[in-house]
N, C-alpha and C positions, 0 to 999 in steps of 0.2 A: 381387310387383311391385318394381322398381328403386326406390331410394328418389329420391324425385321433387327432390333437389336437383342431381341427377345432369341435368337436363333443362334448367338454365339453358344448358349446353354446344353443345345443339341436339339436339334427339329428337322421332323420330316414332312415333306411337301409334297401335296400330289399333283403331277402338272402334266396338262397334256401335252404330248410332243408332234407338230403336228407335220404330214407327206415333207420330203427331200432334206429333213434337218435328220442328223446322227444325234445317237442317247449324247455322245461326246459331245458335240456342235451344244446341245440344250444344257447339257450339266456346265461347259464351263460358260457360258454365258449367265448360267445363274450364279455361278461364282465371281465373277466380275461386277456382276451388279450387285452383289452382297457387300464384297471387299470398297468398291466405289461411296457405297453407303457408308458401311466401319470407317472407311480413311476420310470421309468429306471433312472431318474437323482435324486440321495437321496434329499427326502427337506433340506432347513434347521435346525439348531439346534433348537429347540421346535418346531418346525410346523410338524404337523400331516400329516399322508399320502396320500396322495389324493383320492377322491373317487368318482364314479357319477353312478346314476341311468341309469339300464337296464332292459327293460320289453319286451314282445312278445304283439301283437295286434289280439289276435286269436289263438287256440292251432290247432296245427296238431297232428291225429295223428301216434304213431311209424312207422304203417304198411304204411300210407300218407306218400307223398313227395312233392315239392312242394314251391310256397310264402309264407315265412314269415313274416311279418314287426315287425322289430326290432326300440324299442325307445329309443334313450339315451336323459340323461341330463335333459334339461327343457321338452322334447317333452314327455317323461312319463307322461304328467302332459292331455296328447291327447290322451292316449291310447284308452279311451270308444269312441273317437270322431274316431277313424280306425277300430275299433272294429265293428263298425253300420253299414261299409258300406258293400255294395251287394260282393256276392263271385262267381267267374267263378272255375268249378273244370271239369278233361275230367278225364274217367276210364274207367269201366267193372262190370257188373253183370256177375255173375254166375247163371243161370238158373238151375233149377230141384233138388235145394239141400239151405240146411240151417244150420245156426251154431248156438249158443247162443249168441255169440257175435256180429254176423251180418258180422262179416268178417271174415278174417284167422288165427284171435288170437286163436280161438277155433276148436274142431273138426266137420264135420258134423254127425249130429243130427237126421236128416231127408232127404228122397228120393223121387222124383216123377218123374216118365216119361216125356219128351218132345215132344213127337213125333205128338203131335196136337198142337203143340203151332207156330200161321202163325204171318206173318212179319205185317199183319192187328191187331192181340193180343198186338202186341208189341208194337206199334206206338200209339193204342187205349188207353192203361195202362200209356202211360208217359204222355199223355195228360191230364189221370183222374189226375195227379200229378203233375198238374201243375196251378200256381195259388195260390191262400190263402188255405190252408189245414192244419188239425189237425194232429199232428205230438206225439208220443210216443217217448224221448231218451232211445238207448241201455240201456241196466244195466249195460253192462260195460261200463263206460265215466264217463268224469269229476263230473257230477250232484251233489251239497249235500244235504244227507239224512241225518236229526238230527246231523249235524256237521262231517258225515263221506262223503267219497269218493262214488259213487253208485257201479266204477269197485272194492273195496274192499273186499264189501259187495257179489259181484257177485263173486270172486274169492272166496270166504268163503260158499259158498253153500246157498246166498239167493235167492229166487224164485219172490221176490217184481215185483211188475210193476210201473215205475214212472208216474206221471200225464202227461198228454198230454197238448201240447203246439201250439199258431197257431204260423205258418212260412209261408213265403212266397218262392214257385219256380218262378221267374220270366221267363226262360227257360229251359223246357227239352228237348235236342234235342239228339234225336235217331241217332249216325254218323255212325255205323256198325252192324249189326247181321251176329255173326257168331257162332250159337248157340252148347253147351250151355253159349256162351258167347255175353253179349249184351253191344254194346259199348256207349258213353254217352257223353253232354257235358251239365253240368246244371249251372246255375245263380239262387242265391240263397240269402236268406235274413241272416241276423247274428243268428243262433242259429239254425238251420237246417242242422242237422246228414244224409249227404250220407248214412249211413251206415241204420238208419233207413228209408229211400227211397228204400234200396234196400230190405228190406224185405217188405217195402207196395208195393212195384214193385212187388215181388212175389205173394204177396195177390191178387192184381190185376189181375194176371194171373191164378187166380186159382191153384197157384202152389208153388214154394219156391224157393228164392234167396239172396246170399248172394255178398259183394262188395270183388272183386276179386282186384281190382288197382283202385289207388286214386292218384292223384297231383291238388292242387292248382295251378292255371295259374293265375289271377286275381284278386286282393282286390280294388274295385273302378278304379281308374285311373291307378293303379299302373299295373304292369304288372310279370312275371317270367322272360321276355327277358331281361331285365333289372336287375335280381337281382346275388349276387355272390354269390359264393359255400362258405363254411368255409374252406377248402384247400385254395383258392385265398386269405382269410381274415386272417389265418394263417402262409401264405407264407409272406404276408404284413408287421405280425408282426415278423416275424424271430423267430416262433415258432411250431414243428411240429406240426399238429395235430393229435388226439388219444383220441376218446373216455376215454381210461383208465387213462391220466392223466388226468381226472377229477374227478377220484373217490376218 
C-alpha cells in the first residue's frame, strides 16, 4: 500500500466495508487511523495538529457489504462527481414474504404462497424493472423529512410514505432461482434503493419480497477486486481494529 503521507495530496481508497459496520462507523475510522499516522511525530512548538478531510462517496447499508470509495484530502472536494456514477450490486430476494424495512432490519409482516411462481414470472418482473422507472425510498433510509432522518421517523411508529423518484436500472439480470430465493446482479443509477426493487420485484409478482444479501461490486470504473478490508488498513497503521474503540 502507498505510504499513507502520500494521501494529505488528495486520494481516493477503495475499501470494502464489511456486514453491521455503517459507511460512517468505516469512514471515520479511516480517518483516525490517517490523523494517528499525520500526528505520530508531535508538531512543533505553536503549530497545531494536523488534520485532513474524510468522506464516503455513497452510503451502504449495515446489513450491505461491499465498495466503498473513501475521499481524502483535496479529493473530497469530488465526492458528488463519484457519487453519480452507475453502481453494480450482486444479492438475493427473498420471495413470498415482506418486512417494513424491505430487508432484515425488521420482522416479516406478511405471507404468500410460492408455489405458482415459474422461472418465466421471474425473468418477466426484472425486466418490468428495468430501465427508467418510478422508484418509492424505504422509510427506513437516509431521506430527510423536514430536517429529520426518514429511518428515525420509521423506528418511532411513523406510517408516512416518501415521494417517488425516477432511477435508472441500467441492468437486471436474473443469475439464480433457487426459490424462495432469487439471485441478481443489477447496474444501477445513483439514488436507486435495492432494497426498494425488491419489494417492487414482489409487486411484480403479484406477491412479496424482501432483500435477503447485498454487496456492492462496482462504482463506475472502480471495482471491489481492488479494494482493502479495514483489518489490511489497520494492520498498515499498527493499530487493532474494533468497532468498539470508536465509540
Amino acid at each position: 500500500m502507498k505510504d499513507i503521507l502520500d494521501l494529505e495530496i488528495g486520494t481516493v481508497l477503495r475499501v470494502y466495508k464489511p456486514l453491521t459496520w455503517t459507511s460512517f462507523d468505516a469512514t471515520k475510522k479511516i480517518q483516525r487511523l490517517i490523523l494517528r499516522k499525520l500526528n505520530r511525530v508531535k508538531p512543533l512548538p505553536g503549530q497545531p495538529k494536523r488534520k485532513i478531510k474524510v468522506g464516503h462517496a455513497g452510503t451502504l447499508d449495515p446489513l450491505a457489504s461491499g465498495l466503498l470509495i473513501i475521499c481524502i484530502g483535496k479529493e473530497t472536494k469530488n465526492i458528488e462527481r463519484y457519487m453519480g456514477l452507475p453502481k453494480t450490486y450482486t444479492g438475493a430476494f427473498c420471495i413470498g414474504a415482506s418486512r417494513p424495512s424491505y430487508d432484515k432490519e425488521t420482522e416479516i409482516d406478511q405471507t404468500w404462497p410460492i408455489n405458482n411462481i415459474t422461472e418465466k414470472d421471474i425473468l418477466k418482473a426484472a425486466q418490468k424493472l428495468t430501465g427508467e422507472i418510478s422508484q418509492i425510498p424505504p422509510l427506513f433510509s437516509a431521506v430527510q423529512i423536514d430536517g429529520k432522518r426518514a429511518y428515525d421517523l420509521a423506528r418511532a411508529g411513523s406510517q408516512m410514505q416518501l415521494e417517488a423518484r425516477n432511477v435508472v436500472v441500467h441492468q437486471f439480470n436474473i443469475t439464480k432461482i433457487e426459490l424462495p430465493h432469487v439471485y441478481f446482479e443489477i447496474t444501477c443509477s445513483k439514488g436507486t434503493y435495492i432494497r426498494s426493487l425488491a419489494r417492487d420485484f414482489g409487486k411484480a409478482l403479484n406477491n412479496g419480497a424482501y432483500l435477503d444479501s447485498l454487496c456492492r461490486t462496482r462504482i463506475g470504473e472502480f471495482t471491489l477486486d481492488e479494494a482493502v478490508t479495514l483489518d489490511e488498513l489497520a494492520e498498515t497503521f499498527a493499530e487493532p481494529l474494533s468497532l468498539k474503540s470508536m465509540m
